[in-house]
Phi, psi and omega in degrees: 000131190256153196281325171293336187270355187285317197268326139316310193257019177272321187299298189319304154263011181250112181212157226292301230283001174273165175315132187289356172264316209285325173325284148355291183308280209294330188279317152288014140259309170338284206309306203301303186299323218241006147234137183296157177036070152232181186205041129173152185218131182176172189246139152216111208272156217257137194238352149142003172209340177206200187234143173223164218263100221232179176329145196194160168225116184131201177287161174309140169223170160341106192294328186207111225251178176222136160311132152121318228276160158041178189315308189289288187284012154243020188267316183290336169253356196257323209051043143244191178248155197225144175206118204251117193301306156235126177296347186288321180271019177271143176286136158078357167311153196261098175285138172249299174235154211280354165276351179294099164249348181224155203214155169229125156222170206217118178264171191257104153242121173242155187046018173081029185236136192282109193271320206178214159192148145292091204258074220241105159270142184215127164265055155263133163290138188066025184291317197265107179253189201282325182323306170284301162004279205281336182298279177344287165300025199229299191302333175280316165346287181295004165274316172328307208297339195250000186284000000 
C-alpha cells in the first residue's frame, strides 16, 4: 500500500453529500483493507458526555467509553493522540479483543468541538510510528473536511 492510493481510494468514497455512517463505514474499511497487521479499525463517537460505539471492522466491542477511561477516552479529554506501544502496559486500558497489543487513537475536532476519535488496534506490539501517524491524521483531516 502506497500512501496516495490509501488516500486516493479513501476520496473516491468519502464523500460530504452521503450520510456520516456511510462514511464512517466506508472510511474503516479503507484503513483495515489497506494497512497491514491490523485487527480492528472503528469510530467512537462523542454524544456531549461519553463515547459510543460507532462504525467499525473487527470483533464486537465496547459500547460506551466514560472520558478520561482507556485509551479512547483519554484520547478524547485530552484531544491529543495518543499511541500505545503495548496496550498490557496503559493504565486503566479497556480490552475489547485479546489479540490486541498496540493501539493508536486520533480524536476528531471539527470547530474546535470534539466529534468523536479514531480507534485502531494491531496485534503486532510497536505497530504505530510517526509515518503511519501522519497517514492517519491526514485521512481524519479528510472527515473533518466532509463533516
Amino acid at each position: 500500500m502506497t500512501n496516495d492510493f490509501l488516500f486516493t481510494h479513501a476520496e473516491l468514497f468519502i464523500d460530504k453529500k452521503l450520510n456520516i455512517v456511510t462514511n464512517l463505514s466506508n472510511m474503516s474499511a479503507i484503513i483495515m483493507e489497506n494497512v497491514s497487521d491490523l485487527n480492528w479499525v472503528g469510530f467512537y463517537l462523542y454524544d456531549g458526555e461519553k463515547l459510543y460505539l460507532g462504525p467499525f471492522q473487527g470483533k464486537a466491542a465496547v459500547t460506551l467509553i466514560d472520558m478520561g477511561k482507556g485509551v479512547c477516552g483519554k484520547a478524547a479529554s485530552t484531544r491529543e493522540i495518543i499511541i500505545v506501544d503495548n496496550v498490557h502496559d496503559f493504565p486503566g486500558h479497556i480490552p475489547c479483543d485479546c489479540d490486541s497489543n498496540s493501539e493508536i487513537v486520533i480524536p476528531i475536532i471539527k470547530n474546535g468541538e470534539l466529534f468523536g476519535v479514531l480507534d485502531i488496534d494491531s496485534p503486532i506490539l510497536n505497530r504505530f510510528d510517526e509515518s503511519l501517524k501522519k497517514d492517519l491524521e491526514r485521512l481524519v483531516k479528510l472527515l473533518v473536511d466532509i463533516l
